[in-house]
C-alpha positions in Angstrom: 108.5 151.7 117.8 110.2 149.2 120.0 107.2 149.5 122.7 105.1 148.4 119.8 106.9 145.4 119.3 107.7 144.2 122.6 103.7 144.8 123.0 102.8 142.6 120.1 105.0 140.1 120.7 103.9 139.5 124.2 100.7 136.7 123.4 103.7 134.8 121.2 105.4 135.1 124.7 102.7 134.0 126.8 101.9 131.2 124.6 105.6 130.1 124.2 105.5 129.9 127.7 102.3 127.9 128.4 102.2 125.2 125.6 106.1 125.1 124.6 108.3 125.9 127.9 105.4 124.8 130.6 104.5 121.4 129.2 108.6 120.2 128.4 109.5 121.3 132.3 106.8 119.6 133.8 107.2 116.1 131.4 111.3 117.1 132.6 110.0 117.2 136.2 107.8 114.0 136.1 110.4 112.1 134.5 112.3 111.8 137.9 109.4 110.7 140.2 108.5 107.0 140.1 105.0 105.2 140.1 104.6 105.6 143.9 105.6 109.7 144.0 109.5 109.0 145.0 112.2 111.3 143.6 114.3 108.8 141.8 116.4 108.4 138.6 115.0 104.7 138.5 113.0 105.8 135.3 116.5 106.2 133.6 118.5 103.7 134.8 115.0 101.1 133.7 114.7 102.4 130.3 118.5 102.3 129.5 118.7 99.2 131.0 115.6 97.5 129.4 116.0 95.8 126.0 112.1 96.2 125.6 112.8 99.6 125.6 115.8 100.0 124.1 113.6 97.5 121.2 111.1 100.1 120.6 113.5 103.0 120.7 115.1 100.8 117.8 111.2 99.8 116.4 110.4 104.0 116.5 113.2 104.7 114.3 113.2 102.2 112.2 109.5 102.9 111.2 110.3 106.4 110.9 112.6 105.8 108.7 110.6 103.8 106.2 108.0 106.3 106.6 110.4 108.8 105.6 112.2 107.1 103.1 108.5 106.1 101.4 107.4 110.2 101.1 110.2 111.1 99.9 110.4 108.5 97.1 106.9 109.6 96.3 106.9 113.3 97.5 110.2 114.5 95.7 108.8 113.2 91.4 105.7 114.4 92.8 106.7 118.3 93.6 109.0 118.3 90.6 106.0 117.0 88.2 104.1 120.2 90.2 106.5 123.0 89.6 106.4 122.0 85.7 102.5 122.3 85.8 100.1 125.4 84.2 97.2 125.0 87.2 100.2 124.3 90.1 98.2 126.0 93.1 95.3 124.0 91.8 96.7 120.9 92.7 98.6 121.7 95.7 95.4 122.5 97.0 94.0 119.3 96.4 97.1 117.6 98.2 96.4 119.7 101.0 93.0 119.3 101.3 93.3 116.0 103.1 95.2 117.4 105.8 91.7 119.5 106.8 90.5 116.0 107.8 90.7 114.4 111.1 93.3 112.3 111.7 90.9 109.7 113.1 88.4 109.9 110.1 91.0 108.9 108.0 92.2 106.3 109.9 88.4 104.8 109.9 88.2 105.2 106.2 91.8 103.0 105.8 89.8 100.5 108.2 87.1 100.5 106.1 89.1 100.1 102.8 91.5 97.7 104.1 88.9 95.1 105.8 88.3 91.6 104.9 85.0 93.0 102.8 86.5 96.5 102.1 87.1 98.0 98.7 91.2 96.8 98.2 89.6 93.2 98.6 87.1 93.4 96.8 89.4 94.8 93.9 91.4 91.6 94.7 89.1 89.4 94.3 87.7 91.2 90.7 91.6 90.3 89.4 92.0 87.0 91.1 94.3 87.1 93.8 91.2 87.0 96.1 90.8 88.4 99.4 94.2 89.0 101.5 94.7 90.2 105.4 95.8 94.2 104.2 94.7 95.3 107.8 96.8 95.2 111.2 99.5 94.2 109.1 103.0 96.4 109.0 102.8 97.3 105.8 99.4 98.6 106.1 100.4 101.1 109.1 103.4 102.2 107.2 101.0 103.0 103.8 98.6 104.8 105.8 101.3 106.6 107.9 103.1 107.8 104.8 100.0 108.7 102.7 98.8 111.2 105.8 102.5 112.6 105.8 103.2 112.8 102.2 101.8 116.9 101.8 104.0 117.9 104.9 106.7 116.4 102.3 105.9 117.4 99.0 105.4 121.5 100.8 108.7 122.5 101.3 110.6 120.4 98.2 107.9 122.3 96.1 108.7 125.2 97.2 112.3 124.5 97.1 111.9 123.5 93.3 109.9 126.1 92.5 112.3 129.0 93.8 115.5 127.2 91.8 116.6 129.7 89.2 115.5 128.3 85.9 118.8 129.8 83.7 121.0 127.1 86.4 119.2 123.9 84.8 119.1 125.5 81.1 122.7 126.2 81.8 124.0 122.4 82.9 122.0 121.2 79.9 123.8 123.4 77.3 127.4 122.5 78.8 126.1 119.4 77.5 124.9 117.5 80.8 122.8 114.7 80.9 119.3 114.9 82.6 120.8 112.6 85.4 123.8 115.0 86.0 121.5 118.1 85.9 119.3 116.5 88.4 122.3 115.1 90.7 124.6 118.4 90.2 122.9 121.3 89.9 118.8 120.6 91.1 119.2 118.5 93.9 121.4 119.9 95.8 119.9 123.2 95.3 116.6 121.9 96.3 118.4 119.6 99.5 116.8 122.5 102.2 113.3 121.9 101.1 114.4 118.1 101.1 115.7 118.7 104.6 112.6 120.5 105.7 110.4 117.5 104.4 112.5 115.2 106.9 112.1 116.6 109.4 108.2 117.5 108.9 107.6 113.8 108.5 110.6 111.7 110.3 109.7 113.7 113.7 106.2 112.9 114.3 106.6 109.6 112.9 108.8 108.9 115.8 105.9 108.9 118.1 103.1 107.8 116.3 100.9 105.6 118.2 96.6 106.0 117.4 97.9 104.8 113.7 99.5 101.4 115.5 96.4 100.2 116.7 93.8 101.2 114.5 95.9 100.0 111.5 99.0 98.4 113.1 96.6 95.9 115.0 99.4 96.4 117.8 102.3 94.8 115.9 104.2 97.4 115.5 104.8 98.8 118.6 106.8 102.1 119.1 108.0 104.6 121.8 104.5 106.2 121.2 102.3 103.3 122.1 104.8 102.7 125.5 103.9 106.7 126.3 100.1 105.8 125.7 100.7 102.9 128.0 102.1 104.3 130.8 99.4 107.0 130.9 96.4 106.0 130.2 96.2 102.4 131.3 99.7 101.6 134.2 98.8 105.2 135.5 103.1 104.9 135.3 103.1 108.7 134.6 107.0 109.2 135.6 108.0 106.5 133.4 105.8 107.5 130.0 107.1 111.2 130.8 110.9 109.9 130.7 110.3 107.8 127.3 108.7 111.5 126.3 111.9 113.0 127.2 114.3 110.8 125.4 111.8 111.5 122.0 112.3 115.2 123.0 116.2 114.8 122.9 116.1 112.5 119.7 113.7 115.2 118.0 116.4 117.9 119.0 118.7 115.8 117.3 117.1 115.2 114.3 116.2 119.1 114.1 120.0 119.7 114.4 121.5 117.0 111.6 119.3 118.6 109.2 118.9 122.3 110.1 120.7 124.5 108.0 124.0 125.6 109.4 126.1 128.6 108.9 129.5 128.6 107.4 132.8 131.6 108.8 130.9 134.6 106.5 127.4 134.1 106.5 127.3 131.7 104.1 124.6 128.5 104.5 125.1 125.2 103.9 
C-alpha cells in the first residue's frame, strides 16, 4: 500500500519541484547578481535604501488593502444572502462563471465600458451628470481589481456559512440576542476561517498586480508589480525585478502566516 502511494504521489513531486521549488531558487539566485552579471547584495542594499521603492512597497499594500477591504464588504452580505437561498449552487455558478474568462478580456470590456463614449458615460449623460474621466483613474483600477477578485472571496465565507450549525444561531436568538449580537458573537466568528481564507485568496495576488495598472490604472497607480514588469521586460534589470519578487515572496509568507489557522497545546484550532 505504501508503494502505491509514494508512486502516485510522485508527478505532485515532480511538479512541486519544477514550477514551485525550481522557479523561487532561481528568482532567490538572480536576486544577488546585478545588471552587468556581478555577484552582489547591491540589489538589497538599493531597494531598502530607495524611497521609490520603499513608496511602492507602501503603494502595493495599500491598494491591496482597499482591494481587500472592498470584497469583503461586498463578498461577506453577499455569501450570507447565498447560504439563505433555495437555487444556491445555481448562483454560485453564475459568480464563478466569470472567472472562466480571460483576465485580459475583461480588462478590454472595463476599457470599453469605462471610455469617454463607453456605456457608464453614456448612462451619465442619460441622468445629467454628463460624461466623466472613469478610466485610468484609481478608483477605476481598484473597481475592476475587486470585481475580478470578489468569487475568490465570496468561495470560502460561503462555504464557511454554509457549514455553521444552524441550532448555534437559533440558539443565540432564543437566549434573547439581538440579530447584531448573533452575527457579532456566535456567526462571525465561526465563519472568521472562511473570512481568513478570502484574505488571503484576494490580498496576495493583489500585492502584485500590474497588467490591471495599465490597462485601467493608466500608470497611476504604480505597485511592486509594475517595478517587476519593468525591470524585465523593458531595463533587462533582471537581478533587481527578481529581488523586488523576493521581498513579495516574503511579504506573501507573511500574510499566509497572520491568517493561517494555528494550533492551540491539544489540538485545538484557532
Amino acid at each position: 500500500m505504501k508503494k502505491y502511494n509514494t508512486f502516485y504521489s510522485v508527478p505532485y513531486v515532480l511538479w512541486l519541484l519544477l514550477f514551485v521549488i525550481a522557479p523561487l531558487v532561481l528568482i532567490v539566485y538572480q536576486s544577488f547578481f546585478n545588471i552587468n552579471g556581478q555577484l552582489t547584495l547591491s540589489n538589497y542594499r538599493e531597494y531598502f535604501g530607495s524611497g521609490t521603492y520603499l513608496r511602492m512597497t507602501f503603494n502595493s499594500i495599500w491598494y491591496a488593502f482597499i482591494i481587500t477591504a472592498v470584497t469583503l464588504l461586498i463578498s461577506y452580505p453577499t455569501a450570507y444572502w447565498l447560504s439563505q437561498t433555495r437555487h444556491k449552487q445555481l448562483w454560485l455558478l453564475l459568480i464563478i462563471l466569470p472567472t472562466w474568462i480571460n483576465l485580459l478580456l475583461k480588462a478590454y470590456a472595463f476599457i470599453g465600458i469605462f471610455s469617454q463614449a463607453g456605456a457608464a458615460n453614456h448612462f451619465f449623460e442619460f441622468i445629467g451628470i454628463g460624461p466623466q474621466q472613469i478610466l485610468f483613474t484609481k478608483g477605476s483600477f481598484i473597481l475592476v481589481a475587486a470585481y475580478i477578485e470578489i468569487p475568490f472571496m465570496i468561495l470560502p465565507i460561503f462555504n464557511a456559512i454554509d457549514e455553521l450549525n444552524p441550532s448555534l444561531v437559533n440558539a443565540s436568538r432564543d437566549l434573547g440576542a439581538t440579530n447584531w449580537q448573533t452575527f457579532s458573537k456566535v456567526i462571525f466568528p465561526l465563519t472568521l476561517d472562511g473570512v481568513k481564507a478570502g484574505v488571503q485568496a484576494v490580498f496576495i495576488p493583489s500585492l502584485s498586480l500590474f497588467m490591471l495598472t495599465r490597462l485601467i490604472g493608466g500608470n497611476k497607480v504604480i505597485t511592486l508589480g509594475t517595478a517587476i514588469e519593468e525591470h524585465f521586460l523593458v531595463t533587462q534589470n533582471w537581478g533587481m525585478g527578481s529581488t523586488i519578487g523576493v521581498v513579495l515572496i516574503v511579504a506573501m509568507v507573511v500574510i499566509m502566516f497572520a491568517t493561517g489557522e494555528r494550533k492551540k497545546k491539544g489540538g485545538q484550532r484557532r
